[in-house]
C-alpha positions in Angstrom: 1.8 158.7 -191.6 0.8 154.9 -192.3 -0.9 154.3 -195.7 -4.2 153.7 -196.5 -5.5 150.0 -196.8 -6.8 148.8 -199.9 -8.4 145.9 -199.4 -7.5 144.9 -203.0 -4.0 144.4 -202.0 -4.8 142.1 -199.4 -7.3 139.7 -202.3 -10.4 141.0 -200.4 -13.1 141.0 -203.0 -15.3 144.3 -202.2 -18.9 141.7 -203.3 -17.1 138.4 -201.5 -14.9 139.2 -198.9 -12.3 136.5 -197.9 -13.9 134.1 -200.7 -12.0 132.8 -203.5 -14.0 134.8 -206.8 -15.0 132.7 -209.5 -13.3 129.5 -208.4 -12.2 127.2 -210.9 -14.1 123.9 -211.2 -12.0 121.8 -213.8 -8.2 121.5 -214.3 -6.4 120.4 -217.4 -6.6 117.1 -219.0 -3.3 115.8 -217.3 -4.5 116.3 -214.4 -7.6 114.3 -214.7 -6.6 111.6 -212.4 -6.8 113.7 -209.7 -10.1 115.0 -210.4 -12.1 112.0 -211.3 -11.3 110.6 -207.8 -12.0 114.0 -206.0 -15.7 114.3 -208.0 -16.3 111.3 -207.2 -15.1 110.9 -203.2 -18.8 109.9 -201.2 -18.9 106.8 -203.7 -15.2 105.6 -203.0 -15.0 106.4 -199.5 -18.5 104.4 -198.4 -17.2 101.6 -200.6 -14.2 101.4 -200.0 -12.3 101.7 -203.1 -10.3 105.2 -202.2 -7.3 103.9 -201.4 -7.1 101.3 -204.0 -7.8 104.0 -206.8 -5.0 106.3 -205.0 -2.9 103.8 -205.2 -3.0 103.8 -208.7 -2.9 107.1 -209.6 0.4 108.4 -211.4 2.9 110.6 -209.8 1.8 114.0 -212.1 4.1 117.4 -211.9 2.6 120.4 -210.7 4.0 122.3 -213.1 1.4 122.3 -215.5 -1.0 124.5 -213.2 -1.6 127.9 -214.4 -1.8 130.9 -212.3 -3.4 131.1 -208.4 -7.1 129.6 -209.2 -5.4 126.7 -211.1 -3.3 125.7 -207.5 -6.3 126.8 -205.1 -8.5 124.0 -207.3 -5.6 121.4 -207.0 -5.0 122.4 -203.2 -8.7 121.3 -202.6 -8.5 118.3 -205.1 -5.5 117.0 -203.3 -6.8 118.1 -199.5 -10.4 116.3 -200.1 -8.9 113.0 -201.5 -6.1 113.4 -198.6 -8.5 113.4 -195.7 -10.8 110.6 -197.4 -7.6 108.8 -197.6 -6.6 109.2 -194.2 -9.6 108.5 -192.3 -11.8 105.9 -194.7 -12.0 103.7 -192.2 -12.5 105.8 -189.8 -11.1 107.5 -186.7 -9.7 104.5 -185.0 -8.0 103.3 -188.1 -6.3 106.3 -189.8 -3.5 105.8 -192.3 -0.3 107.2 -191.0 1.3 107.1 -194.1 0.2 109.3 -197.8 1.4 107.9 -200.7 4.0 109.5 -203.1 1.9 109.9 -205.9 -0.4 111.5 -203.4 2.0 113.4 -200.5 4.7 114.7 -203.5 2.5 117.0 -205.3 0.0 117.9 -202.9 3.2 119.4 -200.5 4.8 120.9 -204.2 1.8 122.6 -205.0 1.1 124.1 -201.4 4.6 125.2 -200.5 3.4 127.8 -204.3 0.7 128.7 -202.3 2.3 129.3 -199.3 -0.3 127.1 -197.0 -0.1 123.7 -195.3 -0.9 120.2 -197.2 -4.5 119.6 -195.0 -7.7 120.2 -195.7 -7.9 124.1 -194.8 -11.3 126.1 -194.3 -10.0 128.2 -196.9 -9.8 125.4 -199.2 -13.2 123.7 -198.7 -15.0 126.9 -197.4 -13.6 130.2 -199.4 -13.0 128.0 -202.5 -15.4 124.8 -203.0 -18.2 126.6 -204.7 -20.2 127.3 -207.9 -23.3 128.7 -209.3 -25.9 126.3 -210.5 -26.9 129.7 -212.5 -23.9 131.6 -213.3 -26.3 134.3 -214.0 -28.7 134.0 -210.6 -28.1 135.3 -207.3 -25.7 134.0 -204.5 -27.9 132.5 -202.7 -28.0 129.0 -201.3 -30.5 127.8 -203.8 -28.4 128.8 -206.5 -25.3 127.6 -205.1 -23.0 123.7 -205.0 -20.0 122.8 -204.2 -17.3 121.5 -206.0 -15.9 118.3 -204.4 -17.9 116.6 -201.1 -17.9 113.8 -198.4 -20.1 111.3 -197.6 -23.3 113.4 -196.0 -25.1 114.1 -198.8 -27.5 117.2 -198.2 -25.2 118.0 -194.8 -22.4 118.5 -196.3 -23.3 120.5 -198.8 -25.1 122.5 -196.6 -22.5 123.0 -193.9 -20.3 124.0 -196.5 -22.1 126.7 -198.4 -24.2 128.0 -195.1 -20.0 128.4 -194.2 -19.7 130.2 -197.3 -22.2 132.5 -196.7 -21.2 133.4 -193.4 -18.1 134.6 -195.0 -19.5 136.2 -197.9 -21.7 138.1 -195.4 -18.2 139.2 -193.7 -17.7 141.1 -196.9 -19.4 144.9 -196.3 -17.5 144.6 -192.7 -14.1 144.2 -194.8 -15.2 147.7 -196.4 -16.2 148.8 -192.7 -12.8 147.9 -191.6 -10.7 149.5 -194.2 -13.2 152.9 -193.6 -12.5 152.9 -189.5 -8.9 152.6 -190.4 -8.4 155.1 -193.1 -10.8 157.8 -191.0 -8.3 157.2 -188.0 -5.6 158.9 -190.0 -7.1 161.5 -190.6 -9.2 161.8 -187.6 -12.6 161.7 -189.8 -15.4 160.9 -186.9 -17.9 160.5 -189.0 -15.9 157.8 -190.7 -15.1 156.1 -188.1 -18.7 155.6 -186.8 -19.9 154.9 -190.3 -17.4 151.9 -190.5 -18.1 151.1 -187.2 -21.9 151.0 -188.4 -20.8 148.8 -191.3 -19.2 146.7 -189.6 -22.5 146.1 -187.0 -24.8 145.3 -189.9 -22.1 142.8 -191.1 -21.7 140.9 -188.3 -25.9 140.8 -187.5 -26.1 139.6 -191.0 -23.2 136.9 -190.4 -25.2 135.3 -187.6 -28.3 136.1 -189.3 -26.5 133.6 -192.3 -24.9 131.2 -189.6 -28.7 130.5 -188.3 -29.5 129.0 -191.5 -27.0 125.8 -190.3 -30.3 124.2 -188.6 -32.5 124.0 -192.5 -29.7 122.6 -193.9 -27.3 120.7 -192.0 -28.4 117.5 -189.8 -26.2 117.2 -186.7 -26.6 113.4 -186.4 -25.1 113.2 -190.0 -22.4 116.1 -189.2 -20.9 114.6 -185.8 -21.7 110.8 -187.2 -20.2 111.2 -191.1 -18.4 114.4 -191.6 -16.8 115.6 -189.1 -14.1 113.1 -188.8 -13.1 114.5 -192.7 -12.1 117.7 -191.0 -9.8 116.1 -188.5 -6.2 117.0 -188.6 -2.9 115.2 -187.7 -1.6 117.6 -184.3 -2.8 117.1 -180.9 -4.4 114.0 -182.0 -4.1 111.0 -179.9 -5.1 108.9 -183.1 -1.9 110.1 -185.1 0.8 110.9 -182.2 3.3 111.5 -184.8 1.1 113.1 -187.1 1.3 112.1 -190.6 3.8 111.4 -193.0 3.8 112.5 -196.3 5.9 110.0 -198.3 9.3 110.8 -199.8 8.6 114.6 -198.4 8.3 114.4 -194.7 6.0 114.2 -191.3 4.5 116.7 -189.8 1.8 117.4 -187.8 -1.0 119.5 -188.9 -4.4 120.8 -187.4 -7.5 120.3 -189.1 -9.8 122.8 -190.0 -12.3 124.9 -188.4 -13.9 128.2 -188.3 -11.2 129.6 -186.3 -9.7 129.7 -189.5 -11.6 132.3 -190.3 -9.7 135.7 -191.6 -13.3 137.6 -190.9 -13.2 136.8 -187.5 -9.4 137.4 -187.0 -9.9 140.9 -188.7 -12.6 142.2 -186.4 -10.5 140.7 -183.2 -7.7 142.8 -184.4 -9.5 145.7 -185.4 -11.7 146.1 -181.9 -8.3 144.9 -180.2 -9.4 142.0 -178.7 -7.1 140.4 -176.6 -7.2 136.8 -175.3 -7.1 136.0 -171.8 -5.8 132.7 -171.7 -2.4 131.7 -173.3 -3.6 129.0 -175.0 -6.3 130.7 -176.7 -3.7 133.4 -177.8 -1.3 131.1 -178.8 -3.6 128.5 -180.9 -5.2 131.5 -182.9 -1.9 132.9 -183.6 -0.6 129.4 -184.8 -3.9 128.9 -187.1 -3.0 132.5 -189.1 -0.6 130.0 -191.1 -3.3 128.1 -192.4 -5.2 131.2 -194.1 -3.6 132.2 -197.2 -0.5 134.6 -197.3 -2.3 137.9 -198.2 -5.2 137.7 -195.8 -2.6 136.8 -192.7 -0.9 139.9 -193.6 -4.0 141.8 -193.5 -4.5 140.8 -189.6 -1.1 141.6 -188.8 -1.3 145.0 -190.6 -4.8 145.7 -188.5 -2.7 144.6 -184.9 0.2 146.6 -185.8 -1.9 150.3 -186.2 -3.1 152.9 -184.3 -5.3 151.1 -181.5 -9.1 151.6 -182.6 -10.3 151.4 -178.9 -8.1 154.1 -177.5 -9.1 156.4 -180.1 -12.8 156.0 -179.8 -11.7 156.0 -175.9 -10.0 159.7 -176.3 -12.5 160.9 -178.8 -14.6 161.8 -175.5 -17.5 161.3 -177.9 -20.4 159.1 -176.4 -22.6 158.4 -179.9 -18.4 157.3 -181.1 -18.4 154.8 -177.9 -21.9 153.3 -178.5 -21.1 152.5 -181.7 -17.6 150.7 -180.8 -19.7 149.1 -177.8 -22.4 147.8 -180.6 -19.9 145.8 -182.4 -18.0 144.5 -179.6 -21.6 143.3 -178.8 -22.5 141.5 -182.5 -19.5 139.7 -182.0 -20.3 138.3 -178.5 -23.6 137.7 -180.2 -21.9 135.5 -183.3 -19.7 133.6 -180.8 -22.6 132.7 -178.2 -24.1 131.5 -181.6 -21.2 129.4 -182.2 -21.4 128.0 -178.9 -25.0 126.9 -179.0 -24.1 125.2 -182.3 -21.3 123.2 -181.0 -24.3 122.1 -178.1 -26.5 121.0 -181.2 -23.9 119.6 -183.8 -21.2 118.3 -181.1 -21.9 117.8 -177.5 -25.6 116.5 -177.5 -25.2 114.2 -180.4 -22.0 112.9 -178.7 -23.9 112.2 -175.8 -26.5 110.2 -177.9 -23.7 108.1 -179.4 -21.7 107.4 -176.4 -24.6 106.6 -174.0 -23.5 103.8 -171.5 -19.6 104.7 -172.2 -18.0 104.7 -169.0 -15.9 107.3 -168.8 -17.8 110.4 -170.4 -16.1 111.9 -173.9 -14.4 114.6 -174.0 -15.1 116.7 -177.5 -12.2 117.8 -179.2 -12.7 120.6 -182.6 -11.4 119.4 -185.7 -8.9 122.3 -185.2 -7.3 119.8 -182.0 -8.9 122.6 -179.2 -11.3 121.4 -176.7 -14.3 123.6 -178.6 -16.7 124.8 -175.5 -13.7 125.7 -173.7 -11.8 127.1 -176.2 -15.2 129.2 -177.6 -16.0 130.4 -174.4 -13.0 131.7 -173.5 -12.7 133.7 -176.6 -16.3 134.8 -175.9 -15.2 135.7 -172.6 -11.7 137.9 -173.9 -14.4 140.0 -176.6 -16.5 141.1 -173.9 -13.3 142.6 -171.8 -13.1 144.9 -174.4 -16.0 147.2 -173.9 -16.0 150.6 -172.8 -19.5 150.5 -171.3 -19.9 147.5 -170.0 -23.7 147.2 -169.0 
């Protein structure tokens, strides 16, 4: 009989989900170099001084970070000043080359972690935030990051309406883990009342995603930030990607929401399957850039008793509504996603690029053409319904 999954095991926090609990905000005085140009980033970038203060930053050791939240703080430090470093001047004039004192211990400390050196959703997302109260509620107006970009208000708010989504993501972990266990023991009731769970997380996921139009400006994401979250693969810009000095070159994607282990989960747990190769074979890819313990947790969900056959053979309709129901929310939160890559991507590239000759095409910072890619994975959810209507 398979075992039972404890979410736990997997560093799924029961209140956060996927998010990185009380993050770290400060690291040891030696590594102080690192942080004063991370807290500091919007200010060196827009003048110009980031690569001039890299540059003189020492080569430190990694060795001096204590325990998981100590790297996940340096991962982020190192992965914000990386991508300001890279694209200061913007997306015509990358730098194709990171500096030792920069490459060295940024690869060191995520070959511990076991995740690329880019800036990962995981890093700026699950991991770049704190409470402006550490005794109020998590809520937006209570909430900062740690490290930003040029954008101002945008950015932060792109960032923490992201972190929301996720933590929103959190009650249909539980869901998940409830569907799963019920299954092996063939507890209906269960079953439908993960199912259920798992409904009301992913309404209240959108419902969180909506709040992207209060808080982040799409003229100021597509014009200032976006380029920050632009990766080295797939990217005409850097053919060769980018070399990390006295390390190596490789080429990386940059991050996205389809680096999402929340989204992953429910595709694996409704048994989504996607249609097109390229779909299938970019999501796969992108599991490497979530961290160890919540990749495994996807895999684990593929590799079980199929949900949809059992609801299927359970010959019970109230069971198949249900399953139908979420199937449905998570068209719902990807036709979302698709109208916000309209607003935030495609109609203010349009604005910028009037009178270009040849129309633009859109890449995602992930290296995917976005609409394409996002509709097709729209497209594969809804082929899993029972009833379709």
């Amino acid at each position: 009989m398979e075992p039972e999954i404890q979410l736990e095991s997997f560093h799924v926090s029961r209140t956060k989900g996927f998010v990185l609990d009380n993050p770290m905000t400060d690291l040891p005085e030696y590594y102080q170099p690192w942080m004063s140009i991370a807290m500091d980033l919007p200010h060196l970038i827009q003048t110009h001084q980031l690569w001039d203060r890299v540059h003189k930053m020492p080569l430190l050791s990694i060795m001096h970070l204590e325990g998981h939240r100590e790297q996940r703080l340096a991962h982020l430090a190192l992965g914000f000043i990386t991508m300001g470093y890279v694209w200061q001047e913007g997306e015509h004039q990358p730098v194709k080359t990171l500096p030792r004192q920069l490459a060295e211990p940024y690869c060191r400390v995520s070959e511990a972690l076991d995740m690329p050196p880019i800036l990962l959703y995981a890093d700026c997302v699950l991991a770049n935030w704190k409470l402006r109260d550490p005794a109020g509620p998590f809520k937006i107006e209570n909430l900062d990051t740690i490290f930003k970009f040029p954008g101002e208000g945008s950015c932060r708010g792109f960032f923490l309406v992201s972190l929301l989504v996720e933590q929103a993501a959190c009650t249909g972990m539980e869901g998940i883990a409830m569907v799963m266990n019920s299954m092996l023991t063939q507890d209906n009731r269960g079953v439908h009342d993960g199912l259920e769970m798992m409904n009301k997380s992913l309404e209240e996921m959108k419902k969180m995603f909506g709040l992207m139009r209060k808080h982040v400006e799409p003229n100021v994401f597509y014009g200032t930030l976006r380029i920050f979250f632009t990766g080295w693969k797939d990217n005409p810009a850097l053919p060769d990607g980018l070399c990390y000095e006295g390390v190596f070159t490789r080429q990386l994607r940059g991050g996205s929401a389809a680096q999402s282990s929340s989204i992953q989960c429910f595709d694996a747990l409704l048994g989504v399957r996607q249609v097109e190769a390229s779909a299938d074979s970019y999501l796969k890819d992108i599991r490497s850039y979530m961290p160890p313990a919540h990749r495994q947790l996807i895999e684990v969900l593929q590799h079980r008793t199929p949900l949809r056959s059992y609801v299927q053979s359970s010959g019970e309709q109230d069971l198949i509504d249900t399953y139908d129901k979420c199937v449905k929310a998570l068209v719902d939160l990807r036709c979302y996603h698709l109208q916000a890559v309209t607003s935030y991507v495609s109609a203010p590239s349009k604005t910028a690029h009037r009178g270009d000759p040849t129309p633009r095409e859109e890449k995602g910072t992930g290296g995917t053409d976005a609409f394409h890619f996002l509709k097709s994975v729209r497209d594969s959810t809804k082929n899993v319904l029972i009833s379709p209507e």
